[in-house]
Backbone as a ProteinNet text record, in pm:
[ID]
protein_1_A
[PRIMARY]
XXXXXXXXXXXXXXXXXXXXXXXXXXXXXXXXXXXXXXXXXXXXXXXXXXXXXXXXXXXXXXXXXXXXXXXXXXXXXXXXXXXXXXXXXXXXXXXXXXXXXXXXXXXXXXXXXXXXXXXXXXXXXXXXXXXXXXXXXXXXXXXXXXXXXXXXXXXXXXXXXXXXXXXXXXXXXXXXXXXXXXXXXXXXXXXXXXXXXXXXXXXXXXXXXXXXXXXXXXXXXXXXXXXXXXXXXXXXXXXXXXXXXXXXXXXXXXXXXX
[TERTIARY]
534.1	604.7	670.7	571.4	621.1	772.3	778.1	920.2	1035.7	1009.5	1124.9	1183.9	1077.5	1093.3	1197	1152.3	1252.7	1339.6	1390.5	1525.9	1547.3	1516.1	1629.3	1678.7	1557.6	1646	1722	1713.8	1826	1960	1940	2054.4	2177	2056.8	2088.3	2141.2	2130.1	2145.9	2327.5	2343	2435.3	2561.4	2490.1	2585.8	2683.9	2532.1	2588	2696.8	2638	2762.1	2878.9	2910.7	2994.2	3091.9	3037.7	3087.7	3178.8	3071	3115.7	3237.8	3225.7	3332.1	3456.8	3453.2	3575.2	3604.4	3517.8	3604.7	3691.1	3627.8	3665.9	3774.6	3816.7	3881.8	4040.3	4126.5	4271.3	4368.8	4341.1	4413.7	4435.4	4281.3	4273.5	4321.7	4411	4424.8	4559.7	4530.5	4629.7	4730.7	4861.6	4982.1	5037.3	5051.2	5043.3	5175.7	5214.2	5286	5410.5	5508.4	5633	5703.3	5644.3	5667.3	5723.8	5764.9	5780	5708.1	5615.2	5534.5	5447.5	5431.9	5289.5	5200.4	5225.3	5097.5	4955.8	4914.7	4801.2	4739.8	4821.7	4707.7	4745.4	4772	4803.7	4662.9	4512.5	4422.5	4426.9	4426.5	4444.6	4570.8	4657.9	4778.7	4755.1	4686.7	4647.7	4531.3	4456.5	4408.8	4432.2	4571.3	4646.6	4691.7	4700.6	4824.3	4947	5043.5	5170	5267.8	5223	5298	5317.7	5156.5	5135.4	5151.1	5152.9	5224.8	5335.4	5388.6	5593.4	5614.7	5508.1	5549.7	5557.2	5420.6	5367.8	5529.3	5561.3	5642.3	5790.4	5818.2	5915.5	5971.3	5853.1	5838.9	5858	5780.3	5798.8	5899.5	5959.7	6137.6	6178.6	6146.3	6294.5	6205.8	6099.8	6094.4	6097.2	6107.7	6066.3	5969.1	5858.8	5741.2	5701.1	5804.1	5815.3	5686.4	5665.8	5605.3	5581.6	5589.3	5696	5548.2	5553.5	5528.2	5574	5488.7	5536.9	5660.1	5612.8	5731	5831	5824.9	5960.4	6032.3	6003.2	6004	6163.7	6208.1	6304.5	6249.1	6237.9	6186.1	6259.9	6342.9	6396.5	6339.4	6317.3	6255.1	6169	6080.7	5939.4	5899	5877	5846.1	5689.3	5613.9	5477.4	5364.5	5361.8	5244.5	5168.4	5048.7	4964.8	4889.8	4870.5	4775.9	4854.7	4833.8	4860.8	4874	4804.8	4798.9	4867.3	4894.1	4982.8	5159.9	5137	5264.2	5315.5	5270	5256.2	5286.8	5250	5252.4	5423.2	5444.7	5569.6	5704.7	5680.2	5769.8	5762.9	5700.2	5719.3	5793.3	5711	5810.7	5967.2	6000.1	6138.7	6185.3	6119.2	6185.6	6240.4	6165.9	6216.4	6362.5	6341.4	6506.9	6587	6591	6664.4	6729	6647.3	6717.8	6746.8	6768	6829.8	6960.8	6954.7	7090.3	7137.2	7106.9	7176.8	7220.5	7156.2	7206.7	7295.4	7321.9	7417.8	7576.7	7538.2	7634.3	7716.2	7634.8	7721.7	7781.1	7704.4	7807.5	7910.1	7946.8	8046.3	8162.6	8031.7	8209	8253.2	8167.2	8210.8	8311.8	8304.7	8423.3	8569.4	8497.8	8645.3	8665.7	8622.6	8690.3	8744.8	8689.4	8793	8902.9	8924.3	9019.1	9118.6	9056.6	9176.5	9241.3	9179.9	9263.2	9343.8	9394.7	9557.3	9649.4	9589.4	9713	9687.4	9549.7	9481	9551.9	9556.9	9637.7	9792.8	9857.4	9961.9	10029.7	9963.9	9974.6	9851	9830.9	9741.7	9767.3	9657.1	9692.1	9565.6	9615.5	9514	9584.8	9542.6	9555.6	9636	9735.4	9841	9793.6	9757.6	9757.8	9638.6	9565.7	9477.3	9448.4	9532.9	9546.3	9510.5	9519.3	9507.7	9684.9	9721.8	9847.3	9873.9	9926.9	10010.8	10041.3	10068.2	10175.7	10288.4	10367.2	10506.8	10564.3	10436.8	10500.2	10451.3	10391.2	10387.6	10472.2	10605.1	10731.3	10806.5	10767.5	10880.2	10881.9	11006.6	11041.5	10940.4	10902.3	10809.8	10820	10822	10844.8	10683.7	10726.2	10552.3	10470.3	10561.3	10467	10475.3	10495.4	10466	10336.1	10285.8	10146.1	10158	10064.3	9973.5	10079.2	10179.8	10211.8	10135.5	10095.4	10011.2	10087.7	10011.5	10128.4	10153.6	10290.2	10355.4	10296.6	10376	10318.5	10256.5	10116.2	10044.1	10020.9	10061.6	10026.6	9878.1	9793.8	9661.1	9707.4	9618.9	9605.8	9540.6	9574.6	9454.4	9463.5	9587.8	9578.2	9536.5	9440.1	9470	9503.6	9595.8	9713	9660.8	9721.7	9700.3	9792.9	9865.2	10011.7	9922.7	9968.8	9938.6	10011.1	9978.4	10035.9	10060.9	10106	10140.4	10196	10138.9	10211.4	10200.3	10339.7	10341.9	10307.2	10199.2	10122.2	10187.5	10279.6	10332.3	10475.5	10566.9	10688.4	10813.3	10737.3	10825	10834.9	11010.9	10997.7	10921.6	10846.5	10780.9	10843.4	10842.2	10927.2	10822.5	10733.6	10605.6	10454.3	10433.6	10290.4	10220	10088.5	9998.2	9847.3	9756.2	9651.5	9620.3	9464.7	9371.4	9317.3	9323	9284.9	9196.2	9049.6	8916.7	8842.6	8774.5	8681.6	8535.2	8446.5	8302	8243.9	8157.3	8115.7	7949.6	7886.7	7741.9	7673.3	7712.2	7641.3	7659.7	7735	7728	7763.7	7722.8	7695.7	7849	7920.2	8062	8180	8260.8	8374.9	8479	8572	8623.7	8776.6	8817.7	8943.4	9058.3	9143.3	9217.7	9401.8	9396.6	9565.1	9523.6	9652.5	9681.9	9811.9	9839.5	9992.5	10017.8	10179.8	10246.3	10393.7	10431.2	10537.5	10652.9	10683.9	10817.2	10938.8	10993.9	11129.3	11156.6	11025.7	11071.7	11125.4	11210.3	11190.2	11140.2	11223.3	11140.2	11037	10961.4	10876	10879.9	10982.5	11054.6	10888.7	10929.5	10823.6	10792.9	10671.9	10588.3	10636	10682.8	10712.7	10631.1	10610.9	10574.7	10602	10571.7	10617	10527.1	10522.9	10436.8	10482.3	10371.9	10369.9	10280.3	10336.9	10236.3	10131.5	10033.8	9943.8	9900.3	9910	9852.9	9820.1	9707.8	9736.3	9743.1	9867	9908.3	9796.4	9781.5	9694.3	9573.5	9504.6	9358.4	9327.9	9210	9213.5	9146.4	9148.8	9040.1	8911.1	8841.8	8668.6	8626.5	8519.9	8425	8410.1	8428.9	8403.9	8501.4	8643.1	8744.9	8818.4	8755.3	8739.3	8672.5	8571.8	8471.7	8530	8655.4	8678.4	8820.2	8886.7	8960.5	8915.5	8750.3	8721.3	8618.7	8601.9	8537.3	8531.8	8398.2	8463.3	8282.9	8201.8	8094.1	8075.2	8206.2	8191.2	8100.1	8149.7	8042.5	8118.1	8270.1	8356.6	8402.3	8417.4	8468.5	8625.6	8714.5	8820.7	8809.1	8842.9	8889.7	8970.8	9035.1	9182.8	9138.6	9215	9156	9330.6	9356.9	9536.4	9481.6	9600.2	9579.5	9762.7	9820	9943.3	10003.7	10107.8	10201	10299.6	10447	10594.8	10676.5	10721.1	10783.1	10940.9	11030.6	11206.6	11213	11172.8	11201.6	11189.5	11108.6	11055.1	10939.8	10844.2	10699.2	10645	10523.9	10418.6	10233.6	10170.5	9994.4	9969.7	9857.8	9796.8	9608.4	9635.6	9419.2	9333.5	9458.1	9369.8	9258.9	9255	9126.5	9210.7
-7075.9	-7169.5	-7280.3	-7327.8	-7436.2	-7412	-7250.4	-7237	-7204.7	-7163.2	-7132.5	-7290.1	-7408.2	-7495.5	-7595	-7566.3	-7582.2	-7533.3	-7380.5	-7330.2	-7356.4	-7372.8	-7455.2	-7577.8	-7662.2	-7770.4	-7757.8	-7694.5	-7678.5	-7665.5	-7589	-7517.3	-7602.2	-7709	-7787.8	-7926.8	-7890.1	-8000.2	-8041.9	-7870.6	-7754.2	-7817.7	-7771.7	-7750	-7899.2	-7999.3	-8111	-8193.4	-8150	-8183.4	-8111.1	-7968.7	-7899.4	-7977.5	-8062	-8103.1	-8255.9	-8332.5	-8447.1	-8430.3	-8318.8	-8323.8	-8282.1	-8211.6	-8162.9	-8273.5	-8385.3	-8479.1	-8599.5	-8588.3	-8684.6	-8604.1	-8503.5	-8399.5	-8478.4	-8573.1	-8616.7	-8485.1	-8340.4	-8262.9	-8243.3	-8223.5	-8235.9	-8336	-8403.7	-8528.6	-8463.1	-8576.4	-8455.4	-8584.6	-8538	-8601.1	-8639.9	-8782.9	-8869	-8767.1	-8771.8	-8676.7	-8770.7	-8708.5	-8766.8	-8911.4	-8884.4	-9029	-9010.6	-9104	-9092.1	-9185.2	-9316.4	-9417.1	-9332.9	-9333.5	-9339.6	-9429.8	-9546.7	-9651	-9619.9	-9510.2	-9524.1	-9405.1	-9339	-9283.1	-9280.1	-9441.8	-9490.3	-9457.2	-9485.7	-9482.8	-9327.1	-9240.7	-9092.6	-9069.3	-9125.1	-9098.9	-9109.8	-9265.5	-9315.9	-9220.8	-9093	-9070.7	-8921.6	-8913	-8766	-8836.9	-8710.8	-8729.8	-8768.6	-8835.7	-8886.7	-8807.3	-8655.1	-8552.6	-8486.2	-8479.3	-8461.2	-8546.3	-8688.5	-8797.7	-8762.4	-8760	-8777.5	-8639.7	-8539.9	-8363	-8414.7	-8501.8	-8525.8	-8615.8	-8730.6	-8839.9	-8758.9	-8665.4	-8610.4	-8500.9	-8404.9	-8337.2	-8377.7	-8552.7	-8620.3	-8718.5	-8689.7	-8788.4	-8627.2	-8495.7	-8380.3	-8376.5	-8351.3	-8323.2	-8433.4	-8567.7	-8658.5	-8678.7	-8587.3	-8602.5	-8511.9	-8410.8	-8303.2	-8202.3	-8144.9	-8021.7	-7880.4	-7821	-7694	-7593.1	-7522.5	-7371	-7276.3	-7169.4	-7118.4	-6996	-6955.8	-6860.1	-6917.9	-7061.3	-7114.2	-7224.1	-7196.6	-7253.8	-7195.1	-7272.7	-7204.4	-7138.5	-7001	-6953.4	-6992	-7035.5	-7093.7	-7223.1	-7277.9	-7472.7	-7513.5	-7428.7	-7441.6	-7561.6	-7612.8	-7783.5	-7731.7	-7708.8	-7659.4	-7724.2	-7784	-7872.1	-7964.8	-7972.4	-8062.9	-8139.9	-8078.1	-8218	-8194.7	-8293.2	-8306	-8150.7	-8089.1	-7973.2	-7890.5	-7879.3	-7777.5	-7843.8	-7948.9	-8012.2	-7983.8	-8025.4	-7984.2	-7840.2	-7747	-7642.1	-7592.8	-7657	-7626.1	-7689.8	-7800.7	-7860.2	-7788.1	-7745.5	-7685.6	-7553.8	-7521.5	-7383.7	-7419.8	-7521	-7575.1	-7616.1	-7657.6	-7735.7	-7587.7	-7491.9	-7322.7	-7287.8	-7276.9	-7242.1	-7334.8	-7485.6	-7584.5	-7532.4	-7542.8	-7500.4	-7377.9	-7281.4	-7182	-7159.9	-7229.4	-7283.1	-7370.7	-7459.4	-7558.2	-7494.4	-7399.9	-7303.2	-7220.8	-7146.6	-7097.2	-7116.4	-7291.6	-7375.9	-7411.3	-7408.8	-7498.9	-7395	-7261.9	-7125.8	-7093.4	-7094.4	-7081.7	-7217.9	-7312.4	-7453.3	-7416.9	-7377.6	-7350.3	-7250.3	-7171.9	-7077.6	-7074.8	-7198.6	-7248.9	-7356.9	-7440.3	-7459.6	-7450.5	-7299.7	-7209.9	-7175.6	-7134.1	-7069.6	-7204.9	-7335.4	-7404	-7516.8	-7496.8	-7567.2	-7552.7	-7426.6	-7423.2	-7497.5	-7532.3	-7562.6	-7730.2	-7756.9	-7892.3	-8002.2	-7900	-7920.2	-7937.4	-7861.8	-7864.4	-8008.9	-7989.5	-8165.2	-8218.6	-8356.5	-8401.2	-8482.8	-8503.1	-8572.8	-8721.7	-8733.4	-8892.1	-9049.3	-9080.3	-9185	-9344.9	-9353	-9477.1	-9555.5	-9554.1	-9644	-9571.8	-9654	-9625.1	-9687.8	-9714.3	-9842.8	-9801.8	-9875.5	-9878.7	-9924.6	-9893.3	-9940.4	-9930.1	-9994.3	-9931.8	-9864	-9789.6	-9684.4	-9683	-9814.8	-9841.6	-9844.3	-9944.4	-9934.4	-9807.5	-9687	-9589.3	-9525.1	-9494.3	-9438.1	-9525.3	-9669.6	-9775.4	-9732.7	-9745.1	-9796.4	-9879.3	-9876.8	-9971.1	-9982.9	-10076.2	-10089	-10083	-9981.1	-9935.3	-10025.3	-10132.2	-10234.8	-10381.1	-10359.2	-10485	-10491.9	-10549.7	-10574.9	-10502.7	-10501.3	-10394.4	-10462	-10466.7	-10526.5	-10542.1	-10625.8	-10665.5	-10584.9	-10546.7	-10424.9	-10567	-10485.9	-10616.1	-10629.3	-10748.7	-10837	-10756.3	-10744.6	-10659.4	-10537.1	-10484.4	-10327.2	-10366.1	-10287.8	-10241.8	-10180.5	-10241.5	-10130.1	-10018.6	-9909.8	-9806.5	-9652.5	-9665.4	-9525.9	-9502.5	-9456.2	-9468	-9346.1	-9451.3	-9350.9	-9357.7	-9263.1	-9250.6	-9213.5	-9308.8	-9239.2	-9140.2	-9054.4	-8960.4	-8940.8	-9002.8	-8943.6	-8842.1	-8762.7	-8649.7	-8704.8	-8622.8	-8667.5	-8491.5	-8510.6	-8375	-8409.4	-8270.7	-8320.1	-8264.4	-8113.7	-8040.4	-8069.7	-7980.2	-7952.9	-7888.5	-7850.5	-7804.1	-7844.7	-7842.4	-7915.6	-7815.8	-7892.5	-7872.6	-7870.3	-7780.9	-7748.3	-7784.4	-7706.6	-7680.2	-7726.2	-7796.7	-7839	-7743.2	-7678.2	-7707.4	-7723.7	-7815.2	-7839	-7919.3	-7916.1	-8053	-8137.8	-8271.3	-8369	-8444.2	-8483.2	-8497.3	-8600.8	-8653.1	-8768.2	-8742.3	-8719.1	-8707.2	-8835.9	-8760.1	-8930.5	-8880.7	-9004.9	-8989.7	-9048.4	-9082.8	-9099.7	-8964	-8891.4	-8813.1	-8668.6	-8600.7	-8434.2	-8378.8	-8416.8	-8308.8	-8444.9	-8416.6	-8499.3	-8516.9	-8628.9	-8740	-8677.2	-8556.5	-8492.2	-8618.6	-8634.8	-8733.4	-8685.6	-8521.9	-8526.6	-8371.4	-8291.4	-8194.1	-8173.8	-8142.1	-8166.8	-8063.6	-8092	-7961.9	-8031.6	-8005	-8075	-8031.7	-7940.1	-7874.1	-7862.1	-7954.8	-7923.4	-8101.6	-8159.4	-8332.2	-8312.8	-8273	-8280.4	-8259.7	-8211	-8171	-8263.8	-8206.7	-8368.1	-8324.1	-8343.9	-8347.5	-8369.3	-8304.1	-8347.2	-8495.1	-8524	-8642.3	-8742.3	-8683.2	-8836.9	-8785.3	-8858.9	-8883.3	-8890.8	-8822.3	-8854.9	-8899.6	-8978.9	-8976.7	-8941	-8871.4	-8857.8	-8875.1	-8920.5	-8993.6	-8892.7	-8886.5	-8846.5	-8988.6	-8873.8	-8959.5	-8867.9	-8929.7	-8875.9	-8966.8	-8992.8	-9084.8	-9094.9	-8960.5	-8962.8	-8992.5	-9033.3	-9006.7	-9169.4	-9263.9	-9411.6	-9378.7	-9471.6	-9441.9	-9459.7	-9400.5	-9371.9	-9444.9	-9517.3	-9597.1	-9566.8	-9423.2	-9330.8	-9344.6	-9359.4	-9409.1	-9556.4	-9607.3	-9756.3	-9790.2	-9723.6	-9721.1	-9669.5	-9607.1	-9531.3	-9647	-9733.5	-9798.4	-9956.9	-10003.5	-10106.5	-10064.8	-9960	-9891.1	-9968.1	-10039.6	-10081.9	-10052.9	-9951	-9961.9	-9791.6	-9735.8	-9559.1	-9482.4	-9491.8	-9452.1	-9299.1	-9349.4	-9190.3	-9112	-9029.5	-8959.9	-8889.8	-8871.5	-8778.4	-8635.9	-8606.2	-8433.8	-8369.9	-8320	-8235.5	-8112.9	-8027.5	-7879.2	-7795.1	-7770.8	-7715	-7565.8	-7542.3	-7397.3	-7341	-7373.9	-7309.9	-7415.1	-7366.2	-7522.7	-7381.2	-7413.5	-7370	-7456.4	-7399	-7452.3	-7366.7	-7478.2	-7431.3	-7321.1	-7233.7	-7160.8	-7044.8	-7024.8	-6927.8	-6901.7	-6944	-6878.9	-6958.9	-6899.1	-7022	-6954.9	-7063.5	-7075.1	-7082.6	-6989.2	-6972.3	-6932.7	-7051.3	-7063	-6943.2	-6857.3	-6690.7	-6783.4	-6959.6	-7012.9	-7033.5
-8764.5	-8676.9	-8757.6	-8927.4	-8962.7	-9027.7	-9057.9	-9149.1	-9061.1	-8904.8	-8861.2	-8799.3	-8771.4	-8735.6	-8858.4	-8999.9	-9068.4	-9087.3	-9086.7	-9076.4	-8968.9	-8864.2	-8733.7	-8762	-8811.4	-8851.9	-8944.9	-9054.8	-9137.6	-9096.4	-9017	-8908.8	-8885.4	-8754.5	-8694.3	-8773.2	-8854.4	-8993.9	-9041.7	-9091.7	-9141.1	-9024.9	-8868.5	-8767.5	-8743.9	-8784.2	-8756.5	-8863.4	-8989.2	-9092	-9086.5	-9040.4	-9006.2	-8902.9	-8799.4	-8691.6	-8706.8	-8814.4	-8862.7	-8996.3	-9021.7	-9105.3	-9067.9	-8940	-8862.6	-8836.3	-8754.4	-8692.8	-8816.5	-8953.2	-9031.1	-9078.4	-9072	-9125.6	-9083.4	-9182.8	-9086.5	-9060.8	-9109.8	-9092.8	-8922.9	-8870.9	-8746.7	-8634.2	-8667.4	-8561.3	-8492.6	-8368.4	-8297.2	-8245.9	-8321.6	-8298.1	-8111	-8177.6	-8014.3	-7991.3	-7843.7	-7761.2	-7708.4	-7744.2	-7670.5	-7749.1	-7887.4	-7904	-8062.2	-8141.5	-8306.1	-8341.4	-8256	-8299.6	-8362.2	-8521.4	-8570.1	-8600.8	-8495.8	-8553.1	-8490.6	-8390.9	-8329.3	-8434.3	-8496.4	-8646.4	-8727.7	-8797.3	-8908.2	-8989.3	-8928.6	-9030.9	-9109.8	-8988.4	-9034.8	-9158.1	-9117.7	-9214.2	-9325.4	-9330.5	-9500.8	-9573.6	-9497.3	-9558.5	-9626.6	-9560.3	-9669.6	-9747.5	-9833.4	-9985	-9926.6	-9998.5	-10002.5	-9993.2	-9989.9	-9942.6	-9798.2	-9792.6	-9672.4	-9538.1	-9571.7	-9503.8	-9483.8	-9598.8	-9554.1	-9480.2	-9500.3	-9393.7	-9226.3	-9265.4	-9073.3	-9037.3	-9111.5	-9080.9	-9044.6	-9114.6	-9172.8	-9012.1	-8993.4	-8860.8	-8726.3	-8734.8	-8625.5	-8606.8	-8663.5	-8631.1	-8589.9	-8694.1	-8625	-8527.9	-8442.4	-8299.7	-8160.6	-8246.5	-8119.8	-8070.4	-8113	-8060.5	-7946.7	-7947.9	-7829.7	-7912.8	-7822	-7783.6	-7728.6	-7782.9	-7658.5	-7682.8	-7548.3	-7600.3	-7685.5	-7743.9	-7837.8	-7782.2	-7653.8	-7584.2	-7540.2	-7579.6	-7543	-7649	-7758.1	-7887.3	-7943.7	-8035.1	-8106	-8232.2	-8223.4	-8398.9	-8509.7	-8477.5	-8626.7	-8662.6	-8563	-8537.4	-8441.1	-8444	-8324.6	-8314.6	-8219.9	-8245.2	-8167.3	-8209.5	-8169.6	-8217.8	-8291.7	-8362.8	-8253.9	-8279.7	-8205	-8299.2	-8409.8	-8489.1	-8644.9	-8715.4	-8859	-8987.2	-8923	-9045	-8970.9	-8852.1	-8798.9	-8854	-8826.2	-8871.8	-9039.5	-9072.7	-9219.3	-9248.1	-9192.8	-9207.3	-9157.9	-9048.7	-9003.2	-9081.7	-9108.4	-9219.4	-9295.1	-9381.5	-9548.3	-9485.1	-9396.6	-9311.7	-9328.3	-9266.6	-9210.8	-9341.6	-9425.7	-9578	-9637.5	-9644.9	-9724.5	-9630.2	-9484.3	-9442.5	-9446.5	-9493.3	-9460.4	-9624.7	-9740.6	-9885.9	-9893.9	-9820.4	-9806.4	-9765.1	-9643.2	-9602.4	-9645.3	-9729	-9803.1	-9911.3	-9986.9	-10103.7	-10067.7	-9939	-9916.7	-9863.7	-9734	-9763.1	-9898	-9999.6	-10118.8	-10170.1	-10150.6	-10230.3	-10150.3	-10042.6	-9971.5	-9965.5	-10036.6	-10006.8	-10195.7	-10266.1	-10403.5	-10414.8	-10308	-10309.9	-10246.2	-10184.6	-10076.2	-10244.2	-10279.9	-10372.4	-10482.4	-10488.2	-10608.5	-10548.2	-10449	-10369.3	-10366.4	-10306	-10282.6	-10402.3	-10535.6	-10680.2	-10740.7	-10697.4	-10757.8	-10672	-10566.6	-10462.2	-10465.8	-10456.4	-10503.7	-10608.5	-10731.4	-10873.9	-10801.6	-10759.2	-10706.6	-10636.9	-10508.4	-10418.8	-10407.6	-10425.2	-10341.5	-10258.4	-10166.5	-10021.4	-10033.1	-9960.4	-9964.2	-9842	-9808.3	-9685.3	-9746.4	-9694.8	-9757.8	-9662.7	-9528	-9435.9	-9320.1	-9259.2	-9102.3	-9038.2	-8909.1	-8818.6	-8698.9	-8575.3	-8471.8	-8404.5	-8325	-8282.7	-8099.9	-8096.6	-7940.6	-7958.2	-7838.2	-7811.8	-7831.2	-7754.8	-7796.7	-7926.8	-7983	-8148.4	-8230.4	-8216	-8203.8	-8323.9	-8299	-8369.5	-8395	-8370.5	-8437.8	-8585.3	-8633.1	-8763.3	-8884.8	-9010.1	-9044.1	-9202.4	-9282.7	-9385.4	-9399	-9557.7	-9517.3	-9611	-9687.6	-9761.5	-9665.2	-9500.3	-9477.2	-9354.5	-9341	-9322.2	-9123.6	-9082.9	-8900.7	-8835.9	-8767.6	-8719.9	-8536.9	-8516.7	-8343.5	-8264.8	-8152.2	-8050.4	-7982.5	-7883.5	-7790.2	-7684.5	-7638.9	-7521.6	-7437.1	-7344.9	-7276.7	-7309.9	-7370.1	-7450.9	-7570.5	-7536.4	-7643.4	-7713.3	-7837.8	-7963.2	-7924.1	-7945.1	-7903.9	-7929.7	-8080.7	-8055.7	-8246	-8270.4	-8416.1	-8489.9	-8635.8	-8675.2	-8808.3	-8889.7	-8997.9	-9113.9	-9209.2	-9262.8	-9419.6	-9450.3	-9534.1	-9640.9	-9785	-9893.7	-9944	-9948.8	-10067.3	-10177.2	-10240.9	-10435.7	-10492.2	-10532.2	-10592.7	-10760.4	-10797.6	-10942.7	-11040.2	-11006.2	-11088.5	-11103.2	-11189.7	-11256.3	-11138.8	-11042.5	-10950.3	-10831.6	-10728.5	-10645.2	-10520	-10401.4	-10325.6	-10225.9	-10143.9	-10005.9	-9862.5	-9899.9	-9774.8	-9818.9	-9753.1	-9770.6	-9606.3	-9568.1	-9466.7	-9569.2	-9420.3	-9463.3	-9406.1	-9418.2	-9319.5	-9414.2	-9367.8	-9465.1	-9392.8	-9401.5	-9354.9	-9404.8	-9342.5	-9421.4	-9395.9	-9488.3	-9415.5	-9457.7	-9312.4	-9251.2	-9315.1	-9422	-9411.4	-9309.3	-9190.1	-9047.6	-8973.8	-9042.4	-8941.2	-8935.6	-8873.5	-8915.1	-8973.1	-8826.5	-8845.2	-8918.8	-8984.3	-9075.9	-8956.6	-8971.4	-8894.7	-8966.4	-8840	-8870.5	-8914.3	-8979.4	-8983.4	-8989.5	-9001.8	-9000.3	-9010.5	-8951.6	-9015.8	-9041.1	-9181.7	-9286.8	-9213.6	-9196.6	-9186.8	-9250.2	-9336.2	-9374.4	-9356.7	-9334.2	-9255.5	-9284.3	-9203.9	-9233.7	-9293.7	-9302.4	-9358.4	-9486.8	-9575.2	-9707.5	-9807.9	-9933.4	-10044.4	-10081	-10126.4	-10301	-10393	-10477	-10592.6	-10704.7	-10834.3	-10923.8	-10928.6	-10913.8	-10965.8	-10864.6	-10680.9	-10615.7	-10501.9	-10428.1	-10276.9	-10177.1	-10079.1	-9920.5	-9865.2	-9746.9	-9653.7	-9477	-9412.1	-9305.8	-9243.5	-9103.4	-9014.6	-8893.6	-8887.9	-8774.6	-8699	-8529.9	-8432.6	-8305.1	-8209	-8100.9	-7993.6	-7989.5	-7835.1	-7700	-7697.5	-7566.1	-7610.7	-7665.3	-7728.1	-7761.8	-7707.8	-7763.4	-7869.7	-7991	-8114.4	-8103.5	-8162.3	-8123.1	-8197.1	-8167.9	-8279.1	-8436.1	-8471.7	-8604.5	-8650.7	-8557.6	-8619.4	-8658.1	-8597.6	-8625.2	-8771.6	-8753.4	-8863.3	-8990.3	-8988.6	-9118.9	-9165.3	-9023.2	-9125.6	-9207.2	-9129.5	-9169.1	-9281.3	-9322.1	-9457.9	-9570.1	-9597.1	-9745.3	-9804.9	-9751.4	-9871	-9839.4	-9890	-9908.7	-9846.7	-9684.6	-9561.7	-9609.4	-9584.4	-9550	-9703.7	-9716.7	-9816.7	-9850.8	-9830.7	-9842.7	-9904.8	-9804.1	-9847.1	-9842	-9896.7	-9888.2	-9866.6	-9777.5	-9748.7	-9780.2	-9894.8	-9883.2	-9809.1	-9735.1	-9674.3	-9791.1	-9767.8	-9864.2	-9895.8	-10001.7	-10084.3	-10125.2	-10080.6	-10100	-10183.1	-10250.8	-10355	-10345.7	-10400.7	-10435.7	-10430.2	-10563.7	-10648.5	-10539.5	-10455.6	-10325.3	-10375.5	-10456.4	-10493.8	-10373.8	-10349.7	-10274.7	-10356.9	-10312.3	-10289.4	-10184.6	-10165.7	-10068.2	-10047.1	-10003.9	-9989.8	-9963.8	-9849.4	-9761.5	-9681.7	-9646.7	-9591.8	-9426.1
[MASK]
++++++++++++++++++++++++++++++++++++++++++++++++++++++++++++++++++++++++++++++++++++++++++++++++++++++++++++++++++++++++++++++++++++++++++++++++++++++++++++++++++++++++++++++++++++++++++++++++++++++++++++++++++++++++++++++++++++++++++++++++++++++++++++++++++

């Protein structure tokens, strides 16, 4: 009786450190619901690694704090976690397809920019001016070194425009420019279209000079993002030139195939 009375307690010993260590266990804590506040298991937090912190922190900004079933989950981005180690687990998940697709994004923009440097080398494009204007003054006339001029009496500013440099880089004169010229925004996912060249029937660009042409859309007021790109002064936005073809005198042309 005296030895089974000690292997029970042993047991019961076993069961109970088993139990206390689950609960001290911070893997086990179960992420507050509906929320991105992590201050109600801040103590838990402090007691992962600095990795495993930034997984939990990292998970709970991409889900909001949502919760889904798993039959109704996205398999690419299951937001399914209920406590800390499930989280963890799903991030590092999400960190492997996020650099996958980021590796394959950059091989596909590496190839758009092989494709588009001969034509790159050729013209480049880049922004002389980005205002806001009336409508009326719109297609006025404008000396392009004299300063926004205010729209008139009762008319809003409200449509924003954008005048567009070209500079031809090469030896030959330039007939045809197309192409989209873009700004990415680091606020924000998709880039802040800003023109699409079509240069037409405006005139050659002679070696080593410039034209500019103007984009706008009359009907359209300017959006905050666009506001934002002409009061720019700590390199939110970026420029991008996208050439799709460049025609030249001689009858040769480049062409992107983008």
């Amino acid at each position: 009786m005296e030895v089974k009375h000690v292997v029970g307690g042993l047991v019961a010993i076993a069961l109970l450190a088993w139990f206390a260590h689950g609960l001290r266990d911070p893997l086990r804590t179960a992420l507050p619901f509906g929320t991105t506040d992590l201050s109600s298991v801040q103590v838990q937090l402090k007691r992962l690694s600095p990795a495993d912190r930034a997984l939990v922190e990292a998970y709970v900004r991409r889900s909001h704090g949502d919760v889904l079933p798993a039959k109704f989950a996205d398999p690419d981005q299951p937001f399914t976690a209920r406590t800390f180690g499930e989280a963890i687990a799903l991030e590092k998940a999400w960190d492997v397809r996020r650099d996958a697709k980021d590796a394959e994004a950059a091989r596909r923009q590496a190839e758009r920019d092989a494709a588009m440097a001969p034509l790159r080398d050729a013209v480049e494009a880049g922004v002389a001016r980005a205002e806001v204007l009336a409508r009326g003054d719109l297609y006025a006339a404008r000396d392009p070194s004299a300063p926004a001029k205010p729209a008139s009496p009762g008319e809003q500013a409200t449509v924003f425009v954008v005048t567009v440099s070209l500079h031809n880089l090469g030896g030959r004169t330039i007939t045809g420019v197309q192409g989209s010229l873009e700004a990415r925004d680091r606020e924000a996912w998709l880039p802040l279209n800003l023109c699409w060249v079509d240069l037409g029937g405006r005139g050659p660009i002679e070696p080593a000079s410039r034209v500019e042409i103007r984009c706008a859309n009359p009907n359209r007021h300017a959006s905050a993002q666009e506001r934002a790109f002409i009061d720019d002064d700590s390199d939110r936005f970026t420029l991008v030139w996208n050439p799709r073809r460049v025609e030249f005198a001689d009858g040769s042309s480049l062409d992107s195939g983008l």
